[in-house]
N, C-alpha and C positions, 0 to 999 in steps of 0.2 A: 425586352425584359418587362414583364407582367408584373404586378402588385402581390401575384403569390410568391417571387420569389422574393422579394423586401423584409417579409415578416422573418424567417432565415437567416438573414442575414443581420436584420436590426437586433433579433435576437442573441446574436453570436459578438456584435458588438457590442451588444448592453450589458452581457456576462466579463465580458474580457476586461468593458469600463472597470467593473465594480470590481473585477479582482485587483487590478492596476490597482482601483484605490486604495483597495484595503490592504496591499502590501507597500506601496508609498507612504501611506499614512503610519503605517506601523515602524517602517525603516527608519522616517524622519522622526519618529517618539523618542524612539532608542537614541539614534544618534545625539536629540539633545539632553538627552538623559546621562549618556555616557560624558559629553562635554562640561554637563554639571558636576561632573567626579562620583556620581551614584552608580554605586557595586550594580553589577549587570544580572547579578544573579537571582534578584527580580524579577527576573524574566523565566525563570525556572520553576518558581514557587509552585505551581497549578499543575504541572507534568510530573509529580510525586508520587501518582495513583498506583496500585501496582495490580491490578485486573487490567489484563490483555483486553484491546479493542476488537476483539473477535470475538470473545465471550458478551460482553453487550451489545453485538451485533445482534448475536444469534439470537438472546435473549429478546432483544426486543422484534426481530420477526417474527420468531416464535408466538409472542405475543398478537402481532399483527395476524398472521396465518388465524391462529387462532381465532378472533374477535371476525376476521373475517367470517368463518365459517360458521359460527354462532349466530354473526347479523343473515347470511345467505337462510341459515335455518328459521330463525327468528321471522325472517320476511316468508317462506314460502307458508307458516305456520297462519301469520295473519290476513295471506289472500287467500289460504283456502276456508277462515271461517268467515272473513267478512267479504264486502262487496267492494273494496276498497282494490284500485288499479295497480294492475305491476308494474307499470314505469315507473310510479312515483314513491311505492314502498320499497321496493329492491334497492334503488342505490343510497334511501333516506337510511335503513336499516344496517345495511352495510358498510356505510360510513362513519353512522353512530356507535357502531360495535368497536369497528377498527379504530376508531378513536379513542375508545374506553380500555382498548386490548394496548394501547400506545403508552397511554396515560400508565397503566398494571405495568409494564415494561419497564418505564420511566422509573418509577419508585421502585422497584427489582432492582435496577441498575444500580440507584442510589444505594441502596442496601448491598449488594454485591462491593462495590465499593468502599462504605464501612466496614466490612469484614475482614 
């Protein structure tokens, strides 16, 4: 068993850790919450929204797709007037787009949401 297969696996157990904790930690909240005699319905207050989680799916791909294609454009636009390399403007551009198209998404969503 090689060192390639380690990363795999350590990665599969450092997802699983984090879920274990983050639903133990939450289980034990509640529980001594409920033992304190505090209404459980606390726990509801945040799941009120009423925008389907497929509509700000979509939305924010949409978004990303988008910003994608802007930085794709964006970058082929500055290596054909400057001297500057495609390795390093391609995914700089692309990323910075798709980031700003996230962020647009983001506050859409919000917005969606208030309405």
């Amino acid at each position: 068993m090689g060192p390639q297969i380690l990363i795999p696996i350590s990665l599969f157990f450092m997802i699983f850790g984090i879920a274990y904790l983050i639903l133990s930690t939450r289980n034990r909240e509640r529980l001594a919450l409920i033992e304190k005699g505090i209404d459980a319905s606390i726990f509801m207050n945040g799941k009120n929204n009423n925008t389907p989680i497929w509509k700000i799916l979509v939305l924010n791909l949409a978004f990303l797709l988008i910003g994608s294609g802007i930085g794709i454009f964006i970058a082929l636009l500055i290596t054909t007037y400057t001297s500057l390399q495609d390795g390093v403007v391609y995914p700089a551009t692309i990323f910075t787009m798709s980031g700003i198209g996230l962020l647009i998404g983001f506050n859409k969503s919000k917005d969606l949401n208030n309405n």
